[in-house]
N, C-alpha and C positions, 0 to 999 in steps of 0.2 A: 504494500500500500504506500502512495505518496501522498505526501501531504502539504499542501502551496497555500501560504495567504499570502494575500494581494491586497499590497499595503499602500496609502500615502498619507501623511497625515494632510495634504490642502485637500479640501473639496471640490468636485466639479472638474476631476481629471478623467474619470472615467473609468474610476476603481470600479465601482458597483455592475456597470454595463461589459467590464470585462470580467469580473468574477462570474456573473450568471452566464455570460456568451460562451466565454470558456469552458465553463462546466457544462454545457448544455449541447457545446461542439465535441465534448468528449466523449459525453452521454450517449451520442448520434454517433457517431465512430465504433462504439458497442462498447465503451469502456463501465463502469459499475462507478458512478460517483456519487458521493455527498456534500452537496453546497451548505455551512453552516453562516450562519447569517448572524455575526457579530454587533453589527451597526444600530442604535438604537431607531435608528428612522424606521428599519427593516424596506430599506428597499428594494435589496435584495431578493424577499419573501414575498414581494407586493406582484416583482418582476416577474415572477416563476407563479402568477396566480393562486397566492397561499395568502389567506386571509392574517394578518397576525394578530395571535393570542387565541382565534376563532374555538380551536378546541383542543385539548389535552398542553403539554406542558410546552417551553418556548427556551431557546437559549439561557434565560435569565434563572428558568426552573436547573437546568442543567448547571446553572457551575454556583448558584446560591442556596438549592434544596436538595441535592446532593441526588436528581434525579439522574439512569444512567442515559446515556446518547438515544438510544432505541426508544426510548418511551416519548422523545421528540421528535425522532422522525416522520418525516411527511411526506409518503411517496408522491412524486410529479409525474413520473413515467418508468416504466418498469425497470429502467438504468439511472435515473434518477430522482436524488431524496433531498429534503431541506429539511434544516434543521432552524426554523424559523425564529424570528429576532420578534422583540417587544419594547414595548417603550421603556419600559420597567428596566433595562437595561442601561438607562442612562440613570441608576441610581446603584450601580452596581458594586461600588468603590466605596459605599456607604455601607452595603450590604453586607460586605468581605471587612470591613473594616476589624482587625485584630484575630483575622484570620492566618493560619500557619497557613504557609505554602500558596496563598493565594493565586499567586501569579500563574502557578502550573495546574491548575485544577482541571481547565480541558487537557491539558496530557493526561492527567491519570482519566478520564472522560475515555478517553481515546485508547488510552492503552487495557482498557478494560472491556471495550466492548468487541468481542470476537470476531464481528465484520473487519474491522481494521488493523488487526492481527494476522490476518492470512494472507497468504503471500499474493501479490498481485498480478492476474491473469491465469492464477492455479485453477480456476475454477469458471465452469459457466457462470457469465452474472446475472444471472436467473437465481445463482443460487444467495444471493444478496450480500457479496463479499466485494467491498469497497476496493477498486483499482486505486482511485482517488480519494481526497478530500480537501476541495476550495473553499476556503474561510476568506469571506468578506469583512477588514477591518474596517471599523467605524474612521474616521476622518480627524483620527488626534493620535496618539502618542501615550495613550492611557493604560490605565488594569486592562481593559479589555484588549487591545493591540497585543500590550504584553504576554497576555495568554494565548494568542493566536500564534506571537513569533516562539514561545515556547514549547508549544505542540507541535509545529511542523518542523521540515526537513529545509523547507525551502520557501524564500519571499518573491514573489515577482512585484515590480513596482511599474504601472501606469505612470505615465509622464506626459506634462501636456509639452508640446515642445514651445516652451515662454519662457524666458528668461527667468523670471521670478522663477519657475518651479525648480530651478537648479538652486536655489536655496533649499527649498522644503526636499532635496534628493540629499543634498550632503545633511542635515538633520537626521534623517532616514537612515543614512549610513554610519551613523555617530550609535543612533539607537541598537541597530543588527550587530554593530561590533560589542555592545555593552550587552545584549542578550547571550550573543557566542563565550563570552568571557565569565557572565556570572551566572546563566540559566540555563542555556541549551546551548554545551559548544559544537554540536553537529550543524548547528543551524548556521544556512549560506543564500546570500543574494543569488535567486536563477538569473535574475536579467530583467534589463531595463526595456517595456513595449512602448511606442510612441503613439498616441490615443489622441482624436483630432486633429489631424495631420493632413496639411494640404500643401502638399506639393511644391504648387505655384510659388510659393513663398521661400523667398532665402532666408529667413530667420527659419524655418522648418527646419533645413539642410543642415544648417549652422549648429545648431540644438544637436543632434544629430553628430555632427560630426565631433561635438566637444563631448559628449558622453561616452562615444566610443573608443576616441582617443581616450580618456579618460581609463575608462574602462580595461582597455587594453595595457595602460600603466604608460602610456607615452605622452597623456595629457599632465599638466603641473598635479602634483600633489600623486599621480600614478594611482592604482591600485595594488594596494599592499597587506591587508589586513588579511588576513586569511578568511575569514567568512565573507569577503567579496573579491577575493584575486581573480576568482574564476567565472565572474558575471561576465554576461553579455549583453550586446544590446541586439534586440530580436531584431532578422529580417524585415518580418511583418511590420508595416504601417497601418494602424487603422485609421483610415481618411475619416475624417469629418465625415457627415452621414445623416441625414432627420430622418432617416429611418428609427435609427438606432436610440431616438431622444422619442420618437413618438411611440415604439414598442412598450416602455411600462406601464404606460397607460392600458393596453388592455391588457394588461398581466400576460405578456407572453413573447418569448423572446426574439430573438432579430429572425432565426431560423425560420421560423411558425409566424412572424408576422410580414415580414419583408425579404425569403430566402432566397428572390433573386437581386436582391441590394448587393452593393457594395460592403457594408456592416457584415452581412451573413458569410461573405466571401472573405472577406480580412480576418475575421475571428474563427474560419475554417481553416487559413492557412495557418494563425495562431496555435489553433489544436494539433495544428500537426506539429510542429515546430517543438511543440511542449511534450508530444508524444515520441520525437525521435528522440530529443533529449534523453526519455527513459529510457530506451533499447538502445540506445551506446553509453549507459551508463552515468547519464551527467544528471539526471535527478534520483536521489536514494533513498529506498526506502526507508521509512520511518518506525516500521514495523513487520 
């Protein structure tokens, strides 16, 4: 099983719209995923047509009432589950307050529920054993992010290619080195995907080419830390798109609502990208 959250602490980059596209492109590829939906907004859950809180228990049951993973899941389609988010979540850190171990409570969440313990692709995924698991982090830097970068193997970070968001990227990397060092040293930046991208525009290219150089340790400051030496910046561009902004509205993804857009096609070659990744061994399993 792998397991990605798909982090940034700005908003409006395009975290949410790649967490459920990705999941939902990997789903369709026949892989067994569980989208868990961190984010107090639950936009994630709204995206994927799952009411949140509607019925039985919601993230916020999961890592404050000590409910295990399965009793919140919510199957979408017979390759994929969410693990649905609630408002109630934005009181979370209040909730854990003088809690031991808080920070890791969805790992143990995770390392306890036996879909995500089996090894991935041993099995028809019919038979409900998690290939994946994309955790949508809410839009800060908080207990909740915390617990997402602790449970997985790997972050991917949405990027809008602006200038400002190369702030909120080196933040980002301040944070995943400080996880790798006192929480989860397994945990490593997969790569940077460029989210409303157009083209036309030389500040796009620019963006772009500063992160990769970067990236590749040829840019000022290099990559050095061991929990991102080995990022990348994806192929993939996901162009700018109003598909892709009008799909939540009716709870349903770029795939099912607009699958011969552009959006359906960028976050198709996304899943692939993310999928060879696994079969040459550059995302590892978590369990």
């Amino acid at each position: 099983m792998r397991a990605i959250a798909v982090a940034n602490q700005k908003g409006g980059v395009g975290k949410t719209t790649t967490s459920v596209n990705l999941a939902v492109a990997l789903s369709r590829a026949g892989r067994n995923v569980c989208l868990i939906d961190l984010d107090p907004q639950a936009h994630a859950t709204l995206h994927v047509g799952v009411v949140p809180g509607a019925d039985g228990p919601t993230a916020f049951d999961v890592l404050t009432a000590g409910q295990p993973l399965a009793a919140a899941c919510v199957p979408v389609t017979d390759t994929l589950s969410v693990v649905p988010a609630h408002i109630d979540l934005s009181a979370v850190e209040l909730a854990l307050a003088g809690t031991h171990g808080r920070e890791s409570i969805l790992r143990q969440r995770l390392a306890a529920d036996p879909r995500c313990r089996a090894e991935s692709g041993a099995d028809d995924p019919q038979a409900g054993r998690f290939d994946y698991v994309i955790v949508d982090c809410p839009p800060s830097l908080g207990l909740l992010s915390l617990n997402a970068m602790a449970a997985v193997g790997e972050v991917l970070l949405p990027l809008q290619p602006h200038f400002l968001a190369l702030h909120g990227f080196s933040k980002l990397l301040e944070t995943i080195e400080l996880v790798a060092d006192h929480v989860n040293p397994g945990l490593r930046l997969l790569g940077v995907v460029l989210c409303m991208y157009e083209a036309s525009t030389r500040l796009a290219g620019e963006i772009g080419r500063d992160v990769e150089s970067f990236l590749g340790g040829t840019g000022e400051g290099g990559a050095a830390h061991r929990a991102w030496r080995d990022a990348r910046l994806f192929q993939t561009r996901i162009r700018r798109n109003i598909r892709l902004a009008e799909a939540p509205s009716f709870g349903q993804s770029i795939f099912d609502y607009a699958p011969d857009s552009n959006g359906a096609e960028d976050y198709a070659a996304l899943s692939g990208e993310v999928d060879r990744a696994v079969a040459t061994g550059l995302i590892r399993r978590v369990a």
